[in-house]
N, C-alpha and C positions, 0 to 999 in steps of 0.2 A: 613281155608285158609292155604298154605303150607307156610314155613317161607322163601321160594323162591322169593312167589308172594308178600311177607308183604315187602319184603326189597325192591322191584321193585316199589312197591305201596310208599313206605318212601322217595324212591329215586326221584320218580317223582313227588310226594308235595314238596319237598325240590328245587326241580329245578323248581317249577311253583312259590313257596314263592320268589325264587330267582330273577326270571324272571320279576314279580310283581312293587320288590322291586328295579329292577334296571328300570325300564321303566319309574318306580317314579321318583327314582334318575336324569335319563335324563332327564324327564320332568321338571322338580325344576331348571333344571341348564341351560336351554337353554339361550341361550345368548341373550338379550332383547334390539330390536332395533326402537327407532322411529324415521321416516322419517318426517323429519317438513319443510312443503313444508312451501315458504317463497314468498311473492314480492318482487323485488329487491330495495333495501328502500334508495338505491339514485336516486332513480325514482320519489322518492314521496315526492313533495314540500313542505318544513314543514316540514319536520320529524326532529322528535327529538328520542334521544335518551329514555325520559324517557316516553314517547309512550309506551316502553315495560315493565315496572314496573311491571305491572299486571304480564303480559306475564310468564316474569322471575319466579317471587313468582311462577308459577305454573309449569314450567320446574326445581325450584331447587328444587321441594318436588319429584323428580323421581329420583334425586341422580347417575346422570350418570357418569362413567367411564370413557367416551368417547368422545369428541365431534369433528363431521367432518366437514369437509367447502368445498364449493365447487369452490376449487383449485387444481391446477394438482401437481401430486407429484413432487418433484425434480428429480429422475431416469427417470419417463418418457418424463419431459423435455430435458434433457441430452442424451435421447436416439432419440426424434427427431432432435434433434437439430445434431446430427453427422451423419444426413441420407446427411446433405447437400442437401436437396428439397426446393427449392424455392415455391413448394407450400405449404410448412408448415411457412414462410417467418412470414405472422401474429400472429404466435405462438411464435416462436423464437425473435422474436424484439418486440412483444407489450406488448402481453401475459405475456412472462417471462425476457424482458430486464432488465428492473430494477435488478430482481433477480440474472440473469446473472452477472449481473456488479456489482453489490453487494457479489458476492460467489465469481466471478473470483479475486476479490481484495483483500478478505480476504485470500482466498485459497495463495496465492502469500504470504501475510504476516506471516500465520502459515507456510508455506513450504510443505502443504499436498493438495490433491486433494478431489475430493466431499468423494468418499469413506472412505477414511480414519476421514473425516471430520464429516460423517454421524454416524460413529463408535463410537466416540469419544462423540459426544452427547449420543448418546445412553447408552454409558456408566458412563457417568456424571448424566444421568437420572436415572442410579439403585441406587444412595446414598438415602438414607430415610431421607436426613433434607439436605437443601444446604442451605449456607454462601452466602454473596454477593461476594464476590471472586469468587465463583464458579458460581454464576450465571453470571458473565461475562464472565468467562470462555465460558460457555457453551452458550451464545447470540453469540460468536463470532464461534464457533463450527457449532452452525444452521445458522447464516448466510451464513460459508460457502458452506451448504448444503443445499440452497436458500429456508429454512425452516425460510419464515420473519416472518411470525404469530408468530409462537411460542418464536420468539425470540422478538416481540414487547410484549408477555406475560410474558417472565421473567424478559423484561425492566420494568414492571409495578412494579413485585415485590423487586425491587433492594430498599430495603431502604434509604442509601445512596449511591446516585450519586458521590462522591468522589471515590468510587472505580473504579469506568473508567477508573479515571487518570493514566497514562502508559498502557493501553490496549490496543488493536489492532483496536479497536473501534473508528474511527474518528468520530469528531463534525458533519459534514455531514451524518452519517452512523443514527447517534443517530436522528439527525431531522427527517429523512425519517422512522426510527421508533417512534417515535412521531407521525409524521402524517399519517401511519396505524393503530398506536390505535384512533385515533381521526377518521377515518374518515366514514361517517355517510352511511353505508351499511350497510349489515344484519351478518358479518364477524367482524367488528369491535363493532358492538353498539351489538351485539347478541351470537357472538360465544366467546369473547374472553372475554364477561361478565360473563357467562356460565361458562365458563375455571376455570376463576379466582374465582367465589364461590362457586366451587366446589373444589378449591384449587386441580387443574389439572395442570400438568407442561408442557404440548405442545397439539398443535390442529392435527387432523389426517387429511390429504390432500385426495380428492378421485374422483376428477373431470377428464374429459377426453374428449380434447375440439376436436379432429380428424375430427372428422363428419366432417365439413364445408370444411375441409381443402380438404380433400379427398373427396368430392360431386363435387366441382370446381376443380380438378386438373383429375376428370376422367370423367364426366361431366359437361364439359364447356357450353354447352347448356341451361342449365338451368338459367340461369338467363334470359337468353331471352326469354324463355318457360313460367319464372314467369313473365316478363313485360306483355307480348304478352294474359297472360289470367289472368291478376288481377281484371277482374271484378268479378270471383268468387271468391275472398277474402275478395272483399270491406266493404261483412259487417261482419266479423267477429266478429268484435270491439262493435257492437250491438247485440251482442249474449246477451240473458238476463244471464248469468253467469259472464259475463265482467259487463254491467250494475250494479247486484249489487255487485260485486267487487268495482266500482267506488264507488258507495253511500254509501258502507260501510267505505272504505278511505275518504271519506268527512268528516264523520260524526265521525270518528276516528282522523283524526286531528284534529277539532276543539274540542271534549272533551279529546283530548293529551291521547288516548288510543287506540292502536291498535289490543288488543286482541280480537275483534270480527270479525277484518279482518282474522287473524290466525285462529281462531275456523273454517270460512266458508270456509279458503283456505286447510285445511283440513279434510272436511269433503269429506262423499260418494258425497252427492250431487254434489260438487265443482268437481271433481276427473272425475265423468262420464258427465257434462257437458262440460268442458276442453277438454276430453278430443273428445268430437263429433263437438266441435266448432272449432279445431283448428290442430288436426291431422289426423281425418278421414276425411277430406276435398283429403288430398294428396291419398287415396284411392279412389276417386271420381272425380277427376279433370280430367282424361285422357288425358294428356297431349300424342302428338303423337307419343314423342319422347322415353318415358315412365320415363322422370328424375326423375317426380313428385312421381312416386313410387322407385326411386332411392333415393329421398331426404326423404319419410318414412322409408327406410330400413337402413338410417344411422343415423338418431334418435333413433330407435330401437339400434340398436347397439351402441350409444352412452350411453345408461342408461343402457344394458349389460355391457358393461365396465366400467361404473359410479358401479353399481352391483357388480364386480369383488373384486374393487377397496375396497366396503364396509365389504365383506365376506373374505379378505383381513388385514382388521385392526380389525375385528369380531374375526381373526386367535390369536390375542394377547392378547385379551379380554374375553374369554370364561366363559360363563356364570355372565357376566356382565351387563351392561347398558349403551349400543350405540346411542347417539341422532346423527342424518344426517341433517344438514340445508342447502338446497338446493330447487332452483325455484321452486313451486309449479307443474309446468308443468312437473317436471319428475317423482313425486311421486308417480301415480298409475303406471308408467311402474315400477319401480324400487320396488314397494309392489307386483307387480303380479308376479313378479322372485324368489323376495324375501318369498312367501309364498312357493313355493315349496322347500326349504330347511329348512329338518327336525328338528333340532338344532334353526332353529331362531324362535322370537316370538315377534311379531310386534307390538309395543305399540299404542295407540290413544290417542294424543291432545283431554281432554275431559273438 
């Protein structure tokens, strides 16, 4: 063999050894996300918080990085809310008023706006060890970038309360974070438990409530299109996939453990029953008008951009460990998106 063809021969092992070894590399490091479809657990009478004990113990042995809730960012708030559309009216006043009114107040007393305010956390958040100084600092920083989770997470961690005192932080401000860490949904009693033992310094926002808005603001028809033919919805509710959802929340309340509600609301099963009970409906209903397949196409596009939102906060995290806690009903759309991007790698609640 000519010493031509040996060096061509050496050169293309070395770039196949190469190729080998980086596709490994890829592989090892994709970024690892699980979607923990949830019920919404101020729904569920009874519920306590330590329901999730179990739960917990078995989401802190995956060590994530990350945890999302399903809340709308602050920017996208901000940016509906300056369209001036009164059909986004329930977004802006219910949605996000509190938060409104909580950032415009503080933003007023630091003298900066959400940007600058956003900035300013985030650079609070690159120190490797914060003081309770600073974590006041920076609760009033996220407040004004109507970032309240995260700022009810570093109220948890403030050892002493005496550092308030002279902060920008009124007594009213602090109640109201009090009563988000208290209050008994899947956000307070699940994300922000999560947060905190994993010793994580803020919750990542990644909801995107539009749909509704924009179904009724360009289709106003349809609500009377749904009055007019809810007899083919009536039994929804008696879908054997709801049925044993119920029995299992029964029967999880009274032994004060909800991990086998969560095991079922994440599995296959649950996922392709859900979803033939309660959104292939809107592909079948034929409404005349066609809303009904107007009000599937902006679900669809709402777990797209719930998706976005996630591949987004994934952008900061690479090759880390993203948990997503969000209603059960979005989680196979938003695993079926999420499966075609190369880079991610989907965990299972097992």
């Amino acid at each position: 063999m000519s010493m031509k063809l040996l060096t061509n021969l050496y050169i293309a092992i070395l770039l196949l050894l190469c190729s080998i070894n980086l596709n490994g590399q890829i592989a090892s490091e994709k970024t690892k996300v699980l979607i923990l479809g949830t019920p919404h657990l101020n729904q569920i009478p009874n519920f306590q918080p330590k329901m999730l004990d179990n739960l917990v113990i078995k989401l802190d042995s995956l060590k994530f990085d990350a945890v999302c809730i399903e809340n709308m960012p602050g920017e996208l708030l901000y940016d509906i809310e300056s369209r001036e559309d009164s059909a986004y009216t329930y977004i802006v006043e219910h949605i996000a008023g509190l938060r409104f009114a909580l950032a415009d107040s503080m933003q007023v007393n630091l003298g900066i706006g959400f940007v600058e305010s956003e900035k300013n956390a985030k650079d609070l958040l690159k120190k490797e060890t914060l003081a309770d100084a600073d974590r006041v600092q920076l609760i009033e920083y996220l407040i004004a970038s109507t970032d309240i989770y995260s700022a009810t997470l570093q109220y948890k961690l403030i050892k002493e309360k005496s550092t308030f005192d002279g902060s920008n932080i009124s007594q009213y401000t602090m109640a109201v974070i009090e009563k988000y860490g208290d209050d008994l949904n899947e956000i307070s009693s699940l994300a922000l438990r999560l947060a905190s033992n994993q010793n994580l310094q803020k919750l990542e926002y990644i909801d995107n409530l539009q749909d509704e808005s924009f179904l009724y603001k360009h289709f106003p028809n349809f609500t009377e299109d749904f009055t007019d033919n809810q007899e083919l919805f009536k039994d929804i509710g008696n879908s054997p996939v709801f049925l044993k959802f119920n029995e299992l929340i029964t029967s999880g309340i009274t032994d004060e453990d909800l991990l086998d509600v969560y095991l079922f609301m994440n599995s296959e099963e649950y996922m392709i029953q859900d979803y033939e009970a309660q959104h292939v409906i809107w592909l079948n209903s034929n409404f005349e008008s066609g809303t009904d397949r107007a009000r599937y196409s902006l679900w669809e596009m709402r777990n797209i951009q719930i998706t976005a939102n996630i591949l987004k906060t994934c952008a900061f995290y690479p090759g880390k460990n993203v948990i997503v806690i969000i209603g059960a009903s979005h989680k196979s759309f938003i695993e079926k998106y999420l499966k075609q991007v190369p880079d991610i790698e989907l965990l299972e609640l097992k």
